[in-house]
C-alpha positions in Angstrom: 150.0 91.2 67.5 152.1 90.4 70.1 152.8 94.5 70.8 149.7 95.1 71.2 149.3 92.3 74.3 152.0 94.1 75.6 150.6 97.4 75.8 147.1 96.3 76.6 149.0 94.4 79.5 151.0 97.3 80.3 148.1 99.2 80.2 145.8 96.7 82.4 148.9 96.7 85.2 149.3 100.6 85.5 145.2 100.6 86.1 146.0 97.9 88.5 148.3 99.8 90.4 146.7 103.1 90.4 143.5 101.4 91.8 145.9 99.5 94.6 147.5 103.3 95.4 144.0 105.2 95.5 143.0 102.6 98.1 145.7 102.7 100.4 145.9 106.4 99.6 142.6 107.1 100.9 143.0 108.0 104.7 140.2 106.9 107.2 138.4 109.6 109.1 138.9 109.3 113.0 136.0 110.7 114.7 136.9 111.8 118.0 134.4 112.6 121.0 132.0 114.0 118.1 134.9 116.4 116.2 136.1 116.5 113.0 139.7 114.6 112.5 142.7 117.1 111.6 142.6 115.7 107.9 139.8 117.7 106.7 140.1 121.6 107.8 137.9 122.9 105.0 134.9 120.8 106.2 135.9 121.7 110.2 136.3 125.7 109.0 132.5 125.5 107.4 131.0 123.7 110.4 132.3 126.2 112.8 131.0 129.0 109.9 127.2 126.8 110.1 126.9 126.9 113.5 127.7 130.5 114.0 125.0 131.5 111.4 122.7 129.0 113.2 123.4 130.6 116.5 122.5 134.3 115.0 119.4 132.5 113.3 118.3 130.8 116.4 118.7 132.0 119.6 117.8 129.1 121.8 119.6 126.8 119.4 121.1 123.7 121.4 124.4 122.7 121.5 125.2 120.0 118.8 128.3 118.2 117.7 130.6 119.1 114.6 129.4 115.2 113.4 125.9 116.4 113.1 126.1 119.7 111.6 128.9 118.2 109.1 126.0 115.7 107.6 124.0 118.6 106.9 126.8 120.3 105.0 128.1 117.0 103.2 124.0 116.7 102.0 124.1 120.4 100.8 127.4 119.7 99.0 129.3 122.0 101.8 126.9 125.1 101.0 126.7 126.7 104.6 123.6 128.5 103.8 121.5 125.7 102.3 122.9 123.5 105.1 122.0 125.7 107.9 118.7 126.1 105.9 118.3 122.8 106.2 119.6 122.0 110.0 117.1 125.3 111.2 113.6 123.3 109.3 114.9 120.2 111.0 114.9 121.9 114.2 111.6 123.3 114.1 109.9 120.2 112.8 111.5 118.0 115.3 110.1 120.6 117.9 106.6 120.6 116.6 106.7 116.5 116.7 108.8 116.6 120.2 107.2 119.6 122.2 108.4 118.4 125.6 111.6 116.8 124.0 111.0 113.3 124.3 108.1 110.4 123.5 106.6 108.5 126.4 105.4 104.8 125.7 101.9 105.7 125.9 102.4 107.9 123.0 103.0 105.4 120.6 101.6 102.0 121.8 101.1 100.5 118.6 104.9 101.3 117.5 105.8 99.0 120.8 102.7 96.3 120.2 104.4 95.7 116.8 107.9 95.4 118.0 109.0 97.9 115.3 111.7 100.4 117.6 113.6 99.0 120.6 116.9 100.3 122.3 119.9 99.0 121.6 122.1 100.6 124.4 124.1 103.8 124.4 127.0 105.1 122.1 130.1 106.4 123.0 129.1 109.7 124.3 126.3 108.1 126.4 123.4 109.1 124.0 120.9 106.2 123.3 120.9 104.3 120.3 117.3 103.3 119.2 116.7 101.0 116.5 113.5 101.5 114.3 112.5 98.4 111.5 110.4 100.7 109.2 109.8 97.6 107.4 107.2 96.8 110.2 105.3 100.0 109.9 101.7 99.4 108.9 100.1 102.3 106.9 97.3 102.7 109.4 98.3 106.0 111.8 100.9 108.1 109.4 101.2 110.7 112.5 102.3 108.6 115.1 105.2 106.6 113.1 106.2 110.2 112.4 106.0 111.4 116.1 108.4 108.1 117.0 111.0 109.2 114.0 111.3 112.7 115.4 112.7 110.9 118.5 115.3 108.9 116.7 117.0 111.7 114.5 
């Protein structure tokens, strides 16, 4: 009987410790002015390899940081086509809800008269930060809650 605590023990303790290593093992990702951190050169080689294809797909595609087309990847499981599949519908569907590239407050005055999106300052590289409760969304104008999201992704 006594064996067999020790082993389950033994056994419990080396589970232990592997957990402990995997944890401190695991190294944080610096993100640095929008670029992928040193650690991870497969995911930095497949986001150069996206936004060339996006480029030749696109002509008037904007510039945008590795952070942004690396979320696209990571969602497509690092498959560059699907990803830049993906990133390309985004683009035109934020077009067709942002023709002149941004939303003015008389667009959306009952988004504002329920205090659902408000600003919450600017991020690192000076881009604003918007904040949107979609938990105060009532189901009465679909379009224009759409038309404000367009403007926060």
């Amino acid at each position: 009987m006594e064996i067999i605590k020790k082993e389950t023990e033994s056994k419990i303790e080396e589970v232990e410790k592997n957990q402990e290593q995997e944890r401190t093992e695991k190294p944080e990702e610096e993100e640095k002015n929008g670029k992928i951190s040193e650690m991870d050169e497969i995911e930095k080689s497949k986001v150069d390899s996206m936004r060339i294809l996006i480029q030749k797909e696109d002509p008037s595609f904007k510039e945008v940081d590795d952070f942004t087309l690396r979320r696209f990847l990571r969602a497509r499981n690092l498959d560059i086509e699907k990803a830049s599949k993906m990133f390309l519908k985004y683009v035109r569907w934020r077009r067709s809800f942002l023709a002149n590239g941004a939303i003015s407050a008389s667009e959306v005055p009952n988004e504002i008269a329920q205090n659902k999106f408000f600003m919450q300052g600017f991020d690192k590289k000076g881009r604003p930060i918007a904040v949107l409760l979609g938990a105060r969304h009532k189901q009465a104008k679909l379009d224009e809650f759409k038309h404000i999201m367009g403007d926060g992704m």
